[in-house]
PAZAPA-4460 file (N, C-alpha, C; in steps of 0.05 Angstrom, whole numbers, plus 32768, in hexadecimal, padded with zeros to 4 digits):
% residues 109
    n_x    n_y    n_z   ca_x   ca_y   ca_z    c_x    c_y    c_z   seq   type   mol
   8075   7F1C   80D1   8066   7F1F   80B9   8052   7F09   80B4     1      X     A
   804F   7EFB   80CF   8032   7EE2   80C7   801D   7EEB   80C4     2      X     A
   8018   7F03   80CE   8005   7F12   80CA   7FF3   7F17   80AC     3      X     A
   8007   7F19   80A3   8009   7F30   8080   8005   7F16   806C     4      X     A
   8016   7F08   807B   800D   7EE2   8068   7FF8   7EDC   8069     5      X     A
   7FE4   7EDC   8087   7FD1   7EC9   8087   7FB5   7EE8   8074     6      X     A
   7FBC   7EFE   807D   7FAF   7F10   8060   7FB5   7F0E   804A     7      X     A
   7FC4   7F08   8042   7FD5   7F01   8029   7FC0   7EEA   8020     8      X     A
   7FC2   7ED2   8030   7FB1   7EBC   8025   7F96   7EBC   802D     9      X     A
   7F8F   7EC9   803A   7F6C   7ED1   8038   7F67   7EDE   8022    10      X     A
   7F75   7EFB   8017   7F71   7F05   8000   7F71   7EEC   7FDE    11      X     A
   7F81   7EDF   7FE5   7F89   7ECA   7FC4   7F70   7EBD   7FC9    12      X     A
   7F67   7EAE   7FE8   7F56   7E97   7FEB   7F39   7EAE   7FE2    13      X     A
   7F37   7EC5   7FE6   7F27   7ED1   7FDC   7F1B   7ED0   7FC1    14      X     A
   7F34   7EDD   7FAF   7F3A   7EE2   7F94   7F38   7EC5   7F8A    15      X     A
   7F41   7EB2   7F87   7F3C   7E9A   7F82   7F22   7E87   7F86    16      X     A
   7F19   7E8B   7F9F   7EF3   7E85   7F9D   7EE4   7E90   7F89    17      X     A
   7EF1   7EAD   7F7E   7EE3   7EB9   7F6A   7EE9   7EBB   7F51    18      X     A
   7EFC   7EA0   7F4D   7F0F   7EA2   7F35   7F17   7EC1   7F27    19      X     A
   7F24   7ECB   7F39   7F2F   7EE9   7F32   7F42   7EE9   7F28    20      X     A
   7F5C   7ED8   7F35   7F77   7ED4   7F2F   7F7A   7EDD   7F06    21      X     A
   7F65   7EDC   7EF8   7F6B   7EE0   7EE0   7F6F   7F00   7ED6    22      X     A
   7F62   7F08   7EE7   7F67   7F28   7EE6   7F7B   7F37   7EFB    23      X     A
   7F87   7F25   7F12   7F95   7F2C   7F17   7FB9   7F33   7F15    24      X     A
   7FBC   7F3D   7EFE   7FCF   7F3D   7EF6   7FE3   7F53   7EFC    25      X     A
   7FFC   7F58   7F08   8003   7F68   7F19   7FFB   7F8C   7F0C    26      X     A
   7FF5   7F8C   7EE5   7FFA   7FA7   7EE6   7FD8   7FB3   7EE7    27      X     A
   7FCA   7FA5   7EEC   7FB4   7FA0   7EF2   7FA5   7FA8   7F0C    28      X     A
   7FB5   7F9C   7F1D   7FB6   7F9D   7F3A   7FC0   7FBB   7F42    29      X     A
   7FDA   7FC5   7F32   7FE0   7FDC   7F38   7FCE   7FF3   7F33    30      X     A
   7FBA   7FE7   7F21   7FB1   8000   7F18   7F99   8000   7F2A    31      X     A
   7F94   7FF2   7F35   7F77   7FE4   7F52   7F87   7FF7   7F65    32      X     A
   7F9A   7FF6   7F6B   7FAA   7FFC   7F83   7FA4   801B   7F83    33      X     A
   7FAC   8025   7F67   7FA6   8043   7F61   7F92   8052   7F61    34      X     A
   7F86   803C   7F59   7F5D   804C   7F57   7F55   804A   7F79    35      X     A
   7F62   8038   7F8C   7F54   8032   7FA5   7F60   8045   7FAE    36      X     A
   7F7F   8050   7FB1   7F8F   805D   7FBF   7F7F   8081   7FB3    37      X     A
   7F73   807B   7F9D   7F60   809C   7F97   7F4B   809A   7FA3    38      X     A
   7F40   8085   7FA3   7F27   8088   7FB2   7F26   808B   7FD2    39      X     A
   7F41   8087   7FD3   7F48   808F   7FFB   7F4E   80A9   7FF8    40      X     A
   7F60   80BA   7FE8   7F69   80CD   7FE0   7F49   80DF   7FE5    41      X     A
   7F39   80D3   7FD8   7F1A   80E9   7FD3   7F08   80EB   7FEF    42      X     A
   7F0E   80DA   7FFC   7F05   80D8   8016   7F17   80F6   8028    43      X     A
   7F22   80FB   8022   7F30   8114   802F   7F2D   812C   801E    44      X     A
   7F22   812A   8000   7F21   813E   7FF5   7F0F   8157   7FFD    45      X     A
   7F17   816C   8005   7F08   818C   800F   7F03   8189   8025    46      X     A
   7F14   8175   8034   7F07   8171   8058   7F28   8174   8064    47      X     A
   7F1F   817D   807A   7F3A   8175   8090   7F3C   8158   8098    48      X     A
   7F54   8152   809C   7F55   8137   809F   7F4A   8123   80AF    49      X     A
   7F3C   8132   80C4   7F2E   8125   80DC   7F16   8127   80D4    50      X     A
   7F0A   8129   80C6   7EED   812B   80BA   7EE2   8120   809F    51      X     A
   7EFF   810C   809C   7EFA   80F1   808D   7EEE   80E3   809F    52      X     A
   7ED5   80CC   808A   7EC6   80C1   8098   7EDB   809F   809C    53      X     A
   7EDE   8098   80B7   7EFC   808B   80C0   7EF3   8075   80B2    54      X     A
   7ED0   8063   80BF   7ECB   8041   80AE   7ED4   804E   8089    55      X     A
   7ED1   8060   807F   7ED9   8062   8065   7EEF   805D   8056    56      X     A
   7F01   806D   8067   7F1D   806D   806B   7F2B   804B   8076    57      X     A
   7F20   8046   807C   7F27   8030   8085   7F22   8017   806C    58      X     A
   7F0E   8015   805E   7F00   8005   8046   7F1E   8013   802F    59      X     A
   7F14   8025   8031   7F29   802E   8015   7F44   8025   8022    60      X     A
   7F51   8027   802F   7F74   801A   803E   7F71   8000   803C    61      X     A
   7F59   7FF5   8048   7F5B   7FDA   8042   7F67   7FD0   802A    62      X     A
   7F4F   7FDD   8017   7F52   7FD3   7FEF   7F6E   7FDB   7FEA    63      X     A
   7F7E   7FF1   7FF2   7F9C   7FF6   7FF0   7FAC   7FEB   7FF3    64      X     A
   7FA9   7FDE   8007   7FB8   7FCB   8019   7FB6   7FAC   8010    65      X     A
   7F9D   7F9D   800E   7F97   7F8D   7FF6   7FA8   7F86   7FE1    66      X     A
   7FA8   7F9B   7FCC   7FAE   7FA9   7FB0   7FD0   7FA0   7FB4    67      X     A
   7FD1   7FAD   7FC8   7FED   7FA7   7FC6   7FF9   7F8B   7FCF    68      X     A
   7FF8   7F80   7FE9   7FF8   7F68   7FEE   7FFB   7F53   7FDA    69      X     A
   7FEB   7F54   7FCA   7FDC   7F45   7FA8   7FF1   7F4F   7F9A    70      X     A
   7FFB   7F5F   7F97   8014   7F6F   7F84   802E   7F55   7F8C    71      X     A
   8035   7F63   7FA7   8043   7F51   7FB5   8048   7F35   7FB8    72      X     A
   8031   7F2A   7FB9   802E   7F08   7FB3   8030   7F09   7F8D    73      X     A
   802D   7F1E   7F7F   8034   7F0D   7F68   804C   7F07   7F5C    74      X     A
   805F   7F1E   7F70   8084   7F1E   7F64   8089   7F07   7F7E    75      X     A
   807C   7EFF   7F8A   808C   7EF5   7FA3   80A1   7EFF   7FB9    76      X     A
   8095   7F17   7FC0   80A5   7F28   7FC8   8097   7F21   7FE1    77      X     A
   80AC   7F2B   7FFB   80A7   7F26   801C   80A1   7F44   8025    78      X     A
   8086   7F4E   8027   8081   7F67   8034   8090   7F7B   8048    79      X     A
   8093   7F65   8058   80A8   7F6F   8073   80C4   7F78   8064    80      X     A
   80CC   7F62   8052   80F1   7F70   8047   80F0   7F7E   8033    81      X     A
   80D7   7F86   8027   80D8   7F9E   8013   80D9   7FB1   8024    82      X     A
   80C0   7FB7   8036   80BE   7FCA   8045   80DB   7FD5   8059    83      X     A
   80E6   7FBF   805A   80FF   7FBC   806D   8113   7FCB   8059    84      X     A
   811B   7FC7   8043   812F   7FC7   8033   8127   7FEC   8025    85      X     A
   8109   7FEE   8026   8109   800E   801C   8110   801F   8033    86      X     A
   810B   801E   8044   8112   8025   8068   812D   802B   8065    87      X     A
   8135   801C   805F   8158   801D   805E   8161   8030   8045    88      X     A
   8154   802A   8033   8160   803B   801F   8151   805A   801A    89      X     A
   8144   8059   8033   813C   807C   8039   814C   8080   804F    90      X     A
   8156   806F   805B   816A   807E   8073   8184   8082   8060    91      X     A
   8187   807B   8050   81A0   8087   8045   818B   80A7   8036    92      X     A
   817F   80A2   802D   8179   80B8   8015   816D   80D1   802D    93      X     A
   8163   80D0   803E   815C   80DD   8053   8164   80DE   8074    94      X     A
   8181   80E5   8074   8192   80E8   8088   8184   80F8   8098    95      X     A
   8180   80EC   80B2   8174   80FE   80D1   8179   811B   80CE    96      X     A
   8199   8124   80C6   81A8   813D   80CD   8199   814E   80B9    97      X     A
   8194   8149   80A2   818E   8155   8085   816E   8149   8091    98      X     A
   8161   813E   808D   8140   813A   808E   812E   8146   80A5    99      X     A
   8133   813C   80BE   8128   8140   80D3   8110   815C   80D3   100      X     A
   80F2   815B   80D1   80EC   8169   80D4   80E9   8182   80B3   101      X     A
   80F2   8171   80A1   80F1   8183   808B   80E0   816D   8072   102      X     A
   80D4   817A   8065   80CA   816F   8052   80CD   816F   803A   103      X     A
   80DE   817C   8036   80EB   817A   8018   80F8   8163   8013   104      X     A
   80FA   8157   7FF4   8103   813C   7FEA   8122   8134   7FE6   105      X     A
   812D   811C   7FEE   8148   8115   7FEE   8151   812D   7FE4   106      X     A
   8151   8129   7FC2   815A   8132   7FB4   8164   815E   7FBB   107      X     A
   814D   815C   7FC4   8156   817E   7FD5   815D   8186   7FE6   108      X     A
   8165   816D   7FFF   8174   816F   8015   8189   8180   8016   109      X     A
***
């Protein structure tokens, strides 16, 4: 996860050159997260998926990915063991035998 740290602290060293940190406030951030995650969303809108334009797609994931990171550094949370710890708690809620191949939600297994 040194990876995700040393973006982690490019993004603050960012936000901070621009004295941003004052607007960054996590419900704030979430709502950045949401407008960026639509604006990736619109990049696919009335097209097949391969006929998103990809450098676009790529700008908008970035800002997602960002958005969140910044979420993450503000609870002090470790990316890798959230991500680790929901992983696990979809392998319970979405058993191989019951999921595999089906798309319907836990709850309708």
């Amino acid at each position: 996860m040194t990876k995700i740290r040393e973006i982690t602290k490019k993004l603050i060293e960012f936000r901070d050159q621009r004295d941003w940190s004052q607007f960054h406030n996590s419900k704030d951030l979430a709502i950045a997260l949401s407008i960026e995650a639509s604006e990736l969303m619109e990049l696919f809108l009335w097209k097949n998926s391969e006929d998103a334009d990809i450098s676009k797609v790529k700008d908008e994931l970035a800002d997602v990915l960002s958005f969140a990171f910044l979420i993450a550094n503000n609870y002090g949370f470790d990316i890798g063991q959230i991500i680790d710890d929901k992983i696990s708690k979809n392998e319970i809620k979405y058993p191989i035998d019951k999921a595999k191949g089906n798309a319907k939600k836990y709850n309708e297994l």
